[in-house]
C-alpha positions in Angstrom: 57.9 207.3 19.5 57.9 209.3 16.7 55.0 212.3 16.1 55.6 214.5 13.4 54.2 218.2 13.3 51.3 217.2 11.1 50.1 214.9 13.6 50.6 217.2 16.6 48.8 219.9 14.5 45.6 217.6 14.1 45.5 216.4 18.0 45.8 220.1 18.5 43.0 220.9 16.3 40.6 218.1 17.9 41.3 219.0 21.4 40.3 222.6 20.5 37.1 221.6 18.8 36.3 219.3 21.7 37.0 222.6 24.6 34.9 224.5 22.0 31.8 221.9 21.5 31.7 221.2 25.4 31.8 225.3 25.7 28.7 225.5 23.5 27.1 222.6 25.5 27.5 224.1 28.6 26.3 227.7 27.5 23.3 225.6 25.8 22.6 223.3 28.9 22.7 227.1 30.9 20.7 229.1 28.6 17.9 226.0 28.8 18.0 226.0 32.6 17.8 229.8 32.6 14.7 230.0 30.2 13.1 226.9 32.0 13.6 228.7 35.1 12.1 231.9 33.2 9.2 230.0 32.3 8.7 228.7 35.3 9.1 232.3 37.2 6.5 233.1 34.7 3.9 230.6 35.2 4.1 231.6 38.8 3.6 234.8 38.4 0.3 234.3 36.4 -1.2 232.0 39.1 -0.2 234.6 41.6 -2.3 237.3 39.7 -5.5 235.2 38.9 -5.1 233.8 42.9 -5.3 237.5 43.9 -8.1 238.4 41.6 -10.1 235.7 43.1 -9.5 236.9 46.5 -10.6 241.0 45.4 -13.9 239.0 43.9 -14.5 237.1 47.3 -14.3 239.7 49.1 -16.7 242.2 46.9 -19.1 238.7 47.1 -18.5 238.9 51.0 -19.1 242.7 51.3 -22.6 242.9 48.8 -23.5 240.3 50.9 -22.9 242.3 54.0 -24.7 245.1 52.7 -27.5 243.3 51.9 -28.2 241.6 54.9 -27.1 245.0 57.4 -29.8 247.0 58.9 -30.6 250.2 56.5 -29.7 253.1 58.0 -28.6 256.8 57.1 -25.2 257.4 57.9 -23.9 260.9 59.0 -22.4 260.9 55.6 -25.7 260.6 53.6 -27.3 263.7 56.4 -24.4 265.7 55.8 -25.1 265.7 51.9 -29.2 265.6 51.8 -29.6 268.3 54.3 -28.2 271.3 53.0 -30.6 270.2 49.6 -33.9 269.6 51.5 -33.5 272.5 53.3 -34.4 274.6 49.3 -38.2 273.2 50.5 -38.5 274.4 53.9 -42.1 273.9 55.4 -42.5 271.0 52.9 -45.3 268.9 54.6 -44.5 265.1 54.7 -45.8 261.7 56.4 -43.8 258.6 56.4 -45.3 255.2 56.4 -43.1 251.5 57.2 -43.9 248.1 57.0 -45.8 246.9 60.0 -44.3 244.5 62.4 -40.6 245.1 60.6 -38.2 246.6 63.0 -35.8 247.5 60.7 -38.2 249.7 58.6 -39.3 251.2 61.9 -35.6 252.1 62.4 -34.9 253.3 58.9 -38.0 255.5 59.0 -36.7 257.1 62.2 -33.8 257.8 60.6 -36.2 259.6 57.4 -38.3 261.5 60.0 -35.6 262.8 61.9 -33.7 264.1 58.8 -36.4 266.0 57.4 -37.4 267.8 60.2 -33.6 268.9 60.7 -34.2 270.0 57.1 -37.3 272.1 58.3 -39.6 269.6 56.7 -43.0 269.6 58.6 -44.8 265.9 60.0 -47.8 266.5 58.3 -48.9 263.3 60.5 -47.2 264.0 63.8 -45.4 260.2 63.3 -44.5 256.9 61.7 -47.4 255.6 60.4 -47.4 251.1 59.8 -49.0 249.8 57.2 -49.8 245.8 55.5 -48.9 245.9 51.5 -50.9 243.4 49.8 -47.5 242.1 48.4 -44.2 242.6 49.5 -42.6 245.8 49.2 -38.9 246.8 49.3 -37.0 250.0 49.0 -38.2 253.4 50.2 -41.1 254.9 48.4 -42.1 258.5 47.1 -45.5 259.5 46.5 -48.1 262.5 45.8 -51.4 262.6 45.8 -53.3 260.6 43.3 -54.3 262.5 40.0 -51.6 264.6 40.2 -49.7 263.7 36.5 -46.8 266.6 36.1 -44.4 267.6 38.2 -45.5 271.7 38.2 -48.7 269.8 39.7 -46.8 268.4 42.8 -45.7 269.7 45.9 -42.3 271.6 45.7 -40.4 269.4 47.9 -40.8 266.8 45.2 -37.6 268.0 43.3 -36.0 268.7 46.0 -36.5 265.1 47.5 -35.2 263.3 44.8 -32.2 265.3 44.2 -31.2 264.5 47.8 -31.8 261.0 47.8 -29.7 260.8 44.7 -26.7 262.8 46.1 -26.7 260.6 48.7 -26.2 257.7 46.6 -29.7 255.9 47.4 -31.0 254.4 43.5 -33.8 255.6 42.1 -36.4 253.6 39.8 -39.5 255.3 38.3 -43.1 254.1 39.0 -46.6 256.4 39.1 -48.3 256.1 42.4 -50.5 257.6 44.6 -51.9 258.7 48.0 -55.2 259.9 49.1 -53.6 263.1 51.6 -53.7 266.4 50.9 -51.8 267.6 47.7 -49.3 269.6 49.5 -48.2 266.5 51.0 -45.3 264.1 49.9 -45.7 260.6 51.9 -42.3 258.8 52.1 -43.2 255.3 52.7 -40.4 252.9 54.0 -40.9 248.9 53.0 -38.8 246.2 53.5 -34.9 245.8 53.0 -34.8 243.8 50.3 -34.9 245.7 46.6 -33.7 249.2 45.3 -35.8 252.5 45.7 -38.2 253.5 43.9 -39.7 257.1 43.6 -43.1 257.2 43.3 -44.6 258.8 40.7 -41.8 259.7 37.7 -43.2 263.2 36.6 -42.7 264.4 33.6 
C-alpha cells in the first residue's frame, strides 16, 4: 500500500494533537483532584478549629461553674497581697459578722479574722459574730457606722480595706450602709456564697 508524505504528515499531526489533548486531560483531571483534595484539607481544618473552640468554651463553662459552687476561701495568694496593704492601718478596730447556720460563711469569716489580725487589725468584738438577714445576702460586706456620709468621716482602715480587697482580685460594688458600733469601727460582714462583693458604704 501506497502512503504518500502528505498523508504520513497529517497521521503524524493527529497522533501529536491526541498525546497533547490526553496531556492536558491528565494535568486537568490532576489539578481537579489536587484542589478537591485542597478543599477538602481545608474544610477540615475549619471544623478542627471551631471543634477546639468549643472545647476552650466547655471547659471555661465547667471551671465558672467550679468556682461558683467551691467553698470561698482566701488563698495564700490573696494573704500574700492584702497583708502588706492592711498593715498601712495598724490598730484598725473591726468586727466580722456571717450568716447564721452557713458553714461556709463561718469558714470564710475565719479566714477574714485571721488575716486582719496578722495585719495588726484589732477584734473589736473578740469573734465571729452570726446573724439572720431579712433577705438573702451574698458576697462580703463593708460597713461604718450609720451617719457617717464622707470618707474623711470614716475610720482610716476604710481605704485601706478596700484597696486590699481589690488587689486581691475580690469585686467591688458600691452601696451606703450602716452599723450601729462605735465610729472607729469597720464591721466586715460575710453572707452567703452566691453574688459579688459589695462594699458598704461608697464614700465620696
Amino acid at each position: 500500500m501506497n502512503i504518500s508524505i502528505s498523508t504520513v504528515n497529517l497521521l503524524h499531526s493527529i497522533f501529536s494533537i491526541t498525546a497533547v489533548v490526553s496531556a492536558a486531560l491528565a494535568l486537568i483531571a490532576g489539578a481537579g483532584t489536587f484542589w478537591t483534595s485542597s478543599l477538602r484539607d481545608r474544610f477540615s481544618e475549619i471544623e478542627q478549629r471551631r471543634l477546639q473552640q468549643q472545647l476552650r468554651d466547655a471547659d471555661a463553662s465547667l471551671s465558672s461553674l467550679q468556682r461558683s459552687v467551691a467553698p470561698r476561701r482566701l488563698s495564700s495568694e490573696q494573704r500574700t497581697v492584702m497583708v502588706p496593704i492592711l498593715r498601712r492601718a495598724t490598730t484598725q478596730q473591726f468586727s466580722i459578722t456571717c450568716a447564721m447556720g452557713d458553714g461556709e460563711s463561718y469558714a470564710y469569716a475565719q479566714d477574714f479574722e485571721s488575716l486582719l489580725i496578722d495585719a495588726g487589725w484589732v477584734d473589736q468584738a473578740g469573734g465571729i459574730a452570726q446573724c439572720v438577714w431579712t433577705g438573702p445576702v451574698p458576697g462580703v460586706f463593708i460597713s461604718v457606722r450609720e451617719g457617717i456620709s464622707a470618707l474623711y468621716e470614716a475610720p482610716p482602715g476604710l481605704g485601706v480595706l478596700i484597696d486590699a480587697l481589690a488587689a486581691s482580685g475580690i469585686d467591688i460594688s458600691t452601696t451606703i450602709h450602716g452599723h450601729k458600733e462605735p465610729a472607729q469601727v469597720i464591721s466586715l460582714s460575710i453572707g452567703h456564697r452566691s453574688g459579688s462583693v459589695d462594699v458598704l458604704p461608697s464614700l465620696g
